[in-house]
C-alpha positions in Angstrom: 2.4 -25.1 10.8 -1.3 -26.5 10.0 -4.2 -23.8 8.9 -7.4 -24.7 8.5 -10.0 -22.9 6.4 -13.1 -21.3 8.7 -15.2 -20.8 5.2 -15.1 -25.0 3.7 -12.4 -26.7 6.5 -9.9 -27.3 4.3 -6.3 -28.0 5.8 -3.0 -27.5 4.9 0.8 -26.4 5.6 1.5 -23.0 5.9 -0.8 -22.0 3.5 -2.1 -18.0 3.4 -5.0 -18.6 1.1 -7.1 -21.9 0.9 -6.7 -24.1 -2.0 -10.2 -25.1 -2.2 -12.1 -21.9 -1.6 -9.6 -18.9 -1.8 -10.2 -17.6 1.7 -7.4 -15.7 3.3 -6.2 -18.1 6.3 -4.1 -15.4 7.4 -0.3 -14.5 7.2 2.0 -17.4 8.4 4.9 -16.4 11.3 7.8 -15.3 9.8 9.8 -18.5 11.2 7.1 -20.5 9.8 7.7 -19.1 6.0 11.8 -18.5 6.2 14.0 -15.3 6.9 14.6 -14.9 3.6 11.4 -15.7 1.9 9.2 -13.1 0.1 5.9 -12.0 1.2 3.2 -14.7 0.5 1.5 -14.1 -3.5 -2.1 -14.0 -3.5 -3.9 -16.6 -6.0 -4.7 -15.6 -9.5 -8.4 -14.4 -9.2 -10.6 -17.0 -10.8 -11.2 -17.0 -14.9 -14.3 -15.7 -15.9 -16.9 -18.2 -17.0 -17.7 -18.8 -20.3 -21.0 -17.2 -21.8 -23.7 -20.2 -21.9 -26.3 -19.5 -24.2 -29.3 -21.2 -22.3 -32.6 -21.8 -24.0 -35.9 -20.6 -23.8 -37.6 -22.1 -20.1 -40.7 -22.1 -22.2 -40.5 -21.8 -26.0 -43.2 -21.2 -28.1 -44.2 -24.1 -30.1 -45.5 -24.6 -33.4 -49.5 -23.9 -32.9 -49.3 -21.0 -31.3 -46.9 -19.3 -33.8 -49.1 -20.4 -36.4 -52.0 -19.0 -34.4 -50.2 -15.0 -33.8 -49.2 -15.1 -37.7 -52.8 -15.6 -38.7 -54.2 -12.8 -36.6 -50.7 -10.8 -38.0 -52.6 -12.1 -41.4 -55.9 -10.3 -40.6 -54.6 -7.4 -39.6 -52.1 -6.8 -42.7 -55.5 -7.8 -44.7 -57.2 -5.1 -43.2 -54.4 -2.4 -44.2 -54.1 -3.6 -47.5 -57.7 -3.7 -48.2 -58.0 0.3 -47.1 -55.3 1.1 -48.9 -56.4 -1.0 -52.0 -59.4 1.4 -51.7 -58.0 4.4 -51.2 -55.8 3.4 -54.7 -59.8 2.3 -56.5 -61.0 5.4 -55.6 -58.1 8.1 -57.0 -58.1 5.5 -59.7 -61.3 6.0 -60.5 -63.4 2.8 -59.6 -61.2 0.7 -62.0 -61.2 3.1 -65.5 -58.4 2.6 -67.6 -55.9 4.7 -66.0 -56.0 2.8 -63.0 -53.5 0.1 -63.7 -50.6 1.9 -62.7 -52.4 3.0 -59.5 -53.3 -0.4 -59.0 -49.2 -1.4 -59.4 -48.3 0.9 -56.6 -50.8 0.2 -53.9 -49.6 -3.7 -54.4 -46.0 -2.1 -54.3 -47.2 0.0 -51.6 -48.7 -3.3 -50.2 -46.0 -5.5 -50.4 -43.7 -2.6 -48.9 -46.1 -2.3 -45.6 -46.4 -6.4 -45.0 -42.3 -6.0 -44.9 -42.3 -3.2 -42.6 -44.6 -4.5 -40.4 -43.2 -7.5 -39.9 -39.4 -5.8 -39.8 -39.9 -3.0 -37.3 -42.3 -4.7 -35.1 -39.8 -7.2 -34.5 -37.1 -4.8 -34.2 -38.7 -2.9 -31.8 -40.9 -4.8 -29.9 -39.8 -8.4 -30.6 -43.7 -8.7 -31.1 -46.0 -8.1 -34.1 -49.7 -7.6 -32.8 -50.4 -11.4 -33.4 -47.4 -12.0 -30.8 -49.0 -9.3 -28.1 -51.9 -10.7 -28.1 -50.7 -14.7 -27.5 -47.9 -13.3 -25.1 -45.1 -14.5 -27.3 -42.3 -12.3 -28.1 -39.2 -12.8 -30.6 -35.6 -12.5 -28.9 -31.8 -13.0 -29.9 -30.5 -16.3 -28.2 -28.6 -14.4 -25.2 -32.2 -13.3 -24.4 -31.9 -9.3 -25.4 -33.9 -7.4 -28.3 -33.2 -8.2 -31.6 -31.0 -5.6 -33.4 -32.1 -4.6 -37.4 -30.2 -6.9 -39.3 -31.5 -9.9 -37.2 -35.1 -8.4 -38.1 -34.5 -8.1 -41.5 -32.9 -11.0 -42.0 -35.3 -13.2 -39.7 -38.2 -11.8 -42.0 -36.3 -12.8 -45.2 -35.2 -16.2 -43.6 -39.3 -16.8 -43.7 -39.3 -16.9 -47.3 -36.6 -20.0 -47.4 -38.9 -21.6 -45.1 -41.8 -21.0 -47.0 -39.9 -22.0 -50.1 -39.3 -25.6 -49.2 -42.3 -26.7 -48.7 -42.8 -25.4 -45.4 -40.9 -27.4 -44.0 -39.0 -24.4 -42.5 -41.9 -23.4 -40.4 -42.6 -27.0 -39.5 -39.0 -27.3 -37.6 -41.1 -25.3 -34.9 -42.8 -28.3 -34.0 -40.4 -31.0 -34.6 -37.2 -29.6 -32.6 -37.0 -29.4 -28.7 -35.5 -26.0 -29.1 -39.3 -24.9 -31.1 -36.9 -23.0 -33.4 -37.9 -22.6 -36.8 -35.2 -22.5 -39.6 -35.6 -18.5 -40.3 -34.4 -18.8 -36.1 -31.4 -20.5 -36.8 -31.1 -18.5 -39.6 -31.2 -15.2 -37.6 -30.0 -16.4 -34.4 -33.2 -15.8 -32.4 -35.8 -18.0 -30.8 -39.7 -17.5 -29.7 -40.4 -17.7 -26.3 -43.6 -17.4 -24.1 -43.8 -14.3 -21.9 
């Protein structure tokens, strides 16, 4: 007996579900399918698509990264320059027991350029240089970046910075726009 799909048109022989499409053509006679034969199976439901890691509809390029990290620049100047004087003045304007004071507001310094740049990402996927050029930092399926890909993305920057730059310059020379402290973290900057 000849079925035809109503969903795509296909046609076939005493068929209960469409080969093309998976419709339900309905339950062929009894005579048409046997005395004997068992009820009709339906077809194994379909297999899940893989997960496609898509890029970034438009990432942000080399220029405007450079741009959001100079502002990020400013702004950790700023802190460190009030905290540098907060350390001068229980120093004591710079008499001699202010070198160890001086040691830990650069520790201190260096502690609050690596949180800043650590859980702003972490949180926010932006630093304030980001926010303000509407550019945000995100793991390559698109969501927030955990800790470790925060941490390590910051750290990564240092490999970048290391050879030459050249790291950094990746940004502009890929079509992806990732830099190799992305690759290295498994995130990628994109425009908001």
């Amino acid at each position: 007996m000849q079925v035809t799909c109503q969903r795509c048109g296909w046609q076939g022989e005493n068929a209960r579900y469409c080969s093309r499409c998976g419709a339900d053509l309905g339950t062929p006679p009894v005579a048409a399918r046997g005395p004997f034969a068992s009820p009709p199976v339906p077809p194994p439901a379909p297999a899940p698509s893989p997960v496609r890691v898509t890029t970034s509809r438009s990432p942000a390029g080399f220029w405007i990264r450079f741009v959001a990290v100079m502002i990020d620049g400013v702004v950790l100047l700023v802190a460190q320059g009030i905290l540098f004087s907060a350390g001068w003045i229980v120093s004591g304007g710079g008499t001699s027991g202010g070198t160890a004071v001086k040691g830990v507001v650069n520790l201190f310094g260096t502690l609050l350029g690596a949180a800043y740049g650590i859980i702003f990402h972490w949180l926010w996927g932006q630093t304030l240089g980001k926010m303000a050029l509407q550019i945000k930092v995100v793991s390559m399926d698109g969501g927030p970046l955990t800790f470790g890909q925060a941490t390590g993305r910051y750290f990564a920057t240092f490999l970048s910075a290391i050879i030459l730059g050249i790291g950094f310059i990746m940004a502009g020379i890929r079509t992806d726009k990732r830099a190799l402290h992305d690759l290295l973290a498994g995130t990628r900057v994109e425009r908001l």
